[in-house]
N, C-alpha and C positions, 0 to 999 in steps of 0.2 A: 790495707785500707784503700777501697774506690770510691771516687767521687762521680756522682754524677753529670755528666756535661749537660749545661747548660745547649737548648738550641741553638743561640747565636755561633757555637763552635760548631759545629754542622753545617751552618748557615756561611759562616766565616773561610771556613773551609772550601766548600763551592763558589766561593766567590774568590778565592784562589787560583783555584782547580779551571773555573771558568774564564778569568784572566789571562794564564797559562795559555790556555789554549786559542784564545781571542786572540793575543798578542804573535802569536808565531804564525797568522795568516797575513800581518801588518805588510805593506812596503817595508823593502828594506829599510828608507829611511826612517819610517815613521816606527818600525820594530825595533832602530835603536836611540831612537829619541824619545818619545811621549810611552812606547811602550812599556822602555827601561822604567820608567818613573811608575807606571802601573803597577808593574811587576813587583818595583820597590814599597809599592804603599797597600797592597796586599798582603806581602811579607808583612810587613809590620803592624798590620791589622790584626792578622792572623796571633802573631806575637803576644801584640795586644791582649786580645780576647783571652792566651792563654795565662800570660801573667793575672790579668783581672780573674781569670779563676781559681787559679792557686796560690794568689796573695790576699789573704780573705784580710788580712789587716788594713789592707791601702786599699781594697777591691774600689773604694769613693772615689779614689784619686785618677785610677787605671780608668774606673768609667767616664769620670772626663775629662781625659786624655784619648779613649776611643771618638768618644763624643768628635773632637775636632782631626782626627784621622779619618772618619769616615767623611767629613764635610768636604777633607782634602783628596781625598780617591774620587768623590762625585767631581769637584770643579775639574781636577785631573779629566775624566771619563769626558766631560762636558769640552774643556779643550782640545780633547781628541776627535771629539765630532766636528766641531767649528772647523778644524785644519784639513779634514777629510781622509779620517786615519780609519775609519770604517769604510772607505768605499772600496770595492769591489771591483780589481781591475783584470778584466781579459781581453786581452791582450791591444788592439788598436781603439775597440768598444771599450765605456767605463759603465758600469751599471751601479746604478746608487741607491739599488736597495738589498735586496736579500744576500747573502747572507750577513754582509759586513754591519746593515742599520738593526738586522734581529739581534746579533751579536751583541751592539751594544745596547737596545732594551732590555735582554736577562742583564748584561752588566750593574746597570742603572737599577733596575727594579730591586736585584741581591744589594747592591750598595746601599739602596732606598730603606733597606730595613732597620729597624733602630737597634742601637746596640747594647741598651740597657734592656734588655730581653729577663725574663725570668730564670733562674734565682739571682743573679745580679741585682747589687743593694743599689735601688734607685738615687743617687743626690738629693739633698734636700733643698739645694739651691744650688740653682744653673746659673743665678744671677750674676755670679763674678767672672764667668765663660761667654760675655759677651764681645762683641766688636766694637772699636770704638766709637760707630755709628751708632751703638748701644742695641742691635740687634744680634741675637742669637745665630747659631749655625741652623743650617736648614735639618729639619725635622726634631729642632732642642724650643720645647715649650718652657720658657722662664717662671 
C-alpha cells in the first residue's frame, strides 16, 4: 500500500536540502551557532510534514504544530540575516550580496510556503494557535 506525498514533502524536503547546504558556506561561527538551530528546525519540519502524513488520525494536531515550526525557522532565518550570517566574506573585502543574500531569499521564499498544502486536512480553527497579543503566526489566517 503507497500513499501519495503530499507536495509540501517535496517542498519540505528542499528546504532541507537547501539549508544544508546554505549552512556549510556560514562563518565558522555563525555555522555553529544560528546555523545549528537551522539545521535543527528543518530537521524537524521535515519530521513534521512526515508524521502529519502518516498519522491520518492526529494529521489536525501535526498541522498545528507545523503551523508554528515554520513561524520558528522564518524568525530563525530572519535572525540569521539581522547578525549577518549571509554575508559573503573574501578574504580582506566583504561583499553583501550574492551569493550569501540569494541564499537566503530561496531559504525564506521555501519557508514562506504554507504548510497545510494539499491533501492535508486543513484546521477548522487556528483560533486557539494564537499569541498572546492575540495574533496569529505569520501566513496562519484565524
Amino acid at each position: 500500500m503507497s500513499i501519495q506525498l503530499p507536495p509540501i514533502y517535496r517542498d519540505c524536503r528542499r528546504l532541507l536540502l537547501h539549508t544544508e547546504e546554505v549552512v556549510r558556506r556560514f562563518s565558522r561561527y555563525h555555522k555553529y551557532t544560528v546555523g545549528t538551530d537551522l539545521r535543527q528546525q528543518a530537521m524537524a519540519l521535515m519530521r513534521g510534514v512526515h508524521v502529519a502524513v502518516y498519522d491520518r488520525p492526529n494529521q489536525s494536531r501535526h498541522v498545528h504544530a507545523l503551523v508554528w515550526q515554520v513561524d520558528n525557522y522564518k524568525l530563525t532565518l530572519q535572525l540569521a540575516i539581522d547578525i549577518g550570517a549571509f554575508v559573503v566574506s573574501a578574504g580582506a573585502h566583504t561583499k553583501k550580496t550574492s551569493p550569501g543574500f540569494a541564499a537566503f531569499e530561496i531559504a525564506a521564499q521555501l519557508a514562506g510556503q504554507k504548510p497545510v498544502a494539499e491533501p492535508l486536512v486543513r484546521p477548522a480553527s487556528l483560533s486557539e494557535h494564537t499569541t498572546h497579543q492575540g495574533a496569529a503566526p505569520a501566513g496562519v489566517t484565524p
